[in-house]
N, C-alpha and C positions, 0 to 999 in steps of 0.2 A: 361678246363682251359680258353677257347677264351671266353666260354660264361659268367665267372666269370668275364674275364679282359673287358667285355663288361659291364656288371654290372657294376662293379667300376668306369668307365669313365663317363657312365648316370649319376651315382650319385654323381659323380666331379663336372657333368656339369649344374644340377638340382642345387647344394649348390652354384656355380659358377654364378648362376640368381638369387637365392637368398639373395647372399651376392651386387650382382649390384642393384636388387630393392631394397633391406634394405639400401643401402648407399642415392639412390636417395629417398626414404622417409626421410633421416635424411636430405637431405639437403634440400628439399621441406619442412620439418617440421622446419626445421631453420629458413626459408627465411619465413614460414609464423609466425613465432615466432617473429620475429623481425618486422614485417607489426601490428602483435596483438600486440606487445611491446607499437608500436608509436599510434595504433586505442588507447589502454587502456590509453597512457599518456595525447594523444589530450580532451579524453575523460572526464580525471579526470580535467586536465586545464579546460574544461566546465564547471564542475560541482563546482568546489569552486573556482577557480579565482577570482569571482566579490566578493565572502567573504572575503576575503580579509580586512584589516580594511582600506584600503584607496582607493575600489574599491566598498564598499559594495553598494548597490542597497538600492536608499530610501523607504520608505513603508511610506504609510499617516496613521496617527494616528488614533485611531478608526475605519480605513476602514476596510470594511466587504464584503465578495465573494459572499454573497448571501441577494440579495433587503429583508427590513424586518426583518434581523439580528440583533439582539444587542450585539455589543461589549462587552468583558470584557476579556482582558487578562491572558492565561494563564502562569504560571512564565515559564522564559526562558529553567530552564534546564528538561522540559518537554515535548521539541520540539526540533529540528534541523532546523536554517534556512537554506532554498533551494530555487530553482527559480523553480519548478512544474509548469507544463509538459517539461521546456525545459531541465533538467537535468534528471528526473525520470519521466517515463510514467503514469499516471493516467489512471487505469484501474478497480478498485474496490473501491464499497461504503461495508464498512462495520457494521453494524448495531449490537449499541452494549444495556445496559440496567446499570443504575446505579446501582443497589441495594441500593438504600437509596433516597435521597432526591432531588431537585433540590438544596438546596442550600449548604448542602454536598458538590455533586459534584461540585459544583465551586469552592468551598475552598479548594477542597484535587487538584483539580488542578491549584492552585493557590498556590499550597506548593511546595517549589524547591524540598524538602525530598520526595517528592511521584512519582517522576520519569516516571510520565505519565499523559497523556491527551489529549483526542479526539479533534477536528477540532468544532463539535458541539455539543449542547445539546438541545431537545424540551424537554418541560416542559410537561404535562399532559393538561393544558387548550391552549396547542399549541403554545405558546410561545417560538423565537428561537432565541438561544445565541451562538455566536461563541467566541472560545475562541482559535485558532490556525489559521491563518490564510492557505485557502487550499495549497498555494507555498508551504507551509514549511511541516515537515515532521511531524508530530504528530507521540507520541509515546502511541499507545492505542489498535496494536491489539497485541502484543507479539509475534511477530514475522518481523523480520528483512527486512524480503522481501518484505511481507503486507505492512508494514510502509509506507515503501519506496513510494508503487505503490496506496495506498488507501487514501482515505476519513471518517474519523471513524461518526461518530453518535451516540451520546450516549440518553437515555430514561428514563425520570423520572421514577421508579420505581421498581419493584422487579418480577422477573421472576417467583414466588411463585404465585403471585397475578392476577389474568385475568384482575381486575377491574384498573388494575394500565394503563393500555391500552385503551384510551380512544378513541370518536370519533374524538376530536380536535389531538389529538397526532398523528395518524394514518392520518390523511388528513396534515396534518404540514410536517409532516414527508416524508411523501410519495411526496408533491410538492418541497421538497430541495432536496431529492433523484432524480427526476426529471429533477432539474437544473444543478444537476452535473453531471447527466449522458451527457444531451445538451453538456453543457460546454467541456467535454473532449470527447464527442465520444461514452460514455460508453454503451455497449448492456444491454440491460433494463428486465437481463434474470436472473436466479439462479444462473448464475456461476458466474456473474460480482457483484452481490447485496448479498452478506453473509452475516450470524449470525456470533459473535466473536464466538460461536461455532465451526465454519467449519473452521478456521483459523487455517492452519496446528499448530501441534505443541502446540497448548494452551489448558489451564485446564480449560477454564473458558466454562459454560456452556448459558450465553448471546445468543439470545433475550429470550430462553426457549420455553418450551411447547404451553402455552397461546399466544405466538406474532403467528397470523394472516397473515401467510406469502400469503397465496392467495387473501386474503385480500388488503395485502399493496403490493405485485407489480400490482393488477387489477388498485390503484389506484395511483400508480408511471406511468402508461402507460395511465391511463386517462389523467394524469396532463403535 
């Protein structure tokens, strides 16, 4: 009988510490609930306060993030403006493939209806057009997060084709990859520099088989 009412009292006194740590977790998990409340609200005022229509941030017309660049805007509701890096980190260039043409892609993201469009495009003779300025969010890898954090690039040509890969495109390409990695910091490795392939979450199969990935970080790291 003592040894049972001795049991019973351990195990009063076991649920008796239980129930005092479970209380100081809630009210640690409170006090930190209410610190993350005001982190995520300071946070969010960072991020669109100057959008605002009577705060918005100018941008000079035609300017372009990378020396070389030719302008041509893509229509607005196929980006997000933002202030990149100081609201969203820049950490990924991702490296995509038009399937069609250079001049396709300009016009489909030049269409508000098409609801997406990369940062740039090289052309095949190397030639390079920005149509999303890097601040802002492009909408081109299908995935939320990507958007946020990356750089897209898109490539004249079709992932079927080897020949659509040229030497001028591959040396073009690889020196704007280059400058954005300078520019924000970016590590000049496979996990920072993806195919829209490796972008969680997407169907799309971009750069494909034929892109030269040894190729084009040997010469993302020369340049």
């Amino acid at each position: 009988m003592g040894a049972e009412a001795g049991g019973v009292a351990e195990r009063a006194e076991r649920a008796g510490r239980r129930q005092r740590v479970g209380r100081r977790a809630v009210l640690v998990g409170a006090a930190a609930g209410v610190v993350g409340a005001g982190v995520l609200a300071r946070d969010g005022l960072t991020r669109w306060y100057w959008r605002l229509p009577w705060t918005e941030k100018d941008r000079v017309a035609g300017a372009v993030d990378y020396d070389g660049a030719h302008w041509i805007a893509a229509a607005s509701a196929n980006f997000m403006r933002a202030d990149r890096p100081a609201d969203y980190v820049i950490d990924r260039v991702v490296v995509h493939v038009t399937q069609g043409s250079y001049g396709s892609a300009v016009k489909v993201f030049q269409d508000p209806g098409h609801e997406a469009a990369a940062h740039y495009i090289v052309r095949k003779d190397g030639h390079v057009t920005q149509m999303v300025r890097e601040p802002d969010v492009a909408y081109h890898a299908g995935n939320w997060g990507y958007n946020l954090r990356s750089v897209g690039i898109e490539h004249e040509g079709f992932v079927e084709h080897a020949s659509s890969f040229t030497d001028e495109m591959y040396a073009a390409s690889a020196r704007l990859t280059a400058a954005i990695c300078r520019r924000y910091g970016i590590p000049v490795d496979r996990e920072h520099v993806v195919g829209h392939v490796e972008v969680p979450g997407t169907d799309h199969t971009d750069p494909g088989s034929h892109w030269d990935w040894d190729r084009y970080m040997r010469l993302v790291r020369t340049a």
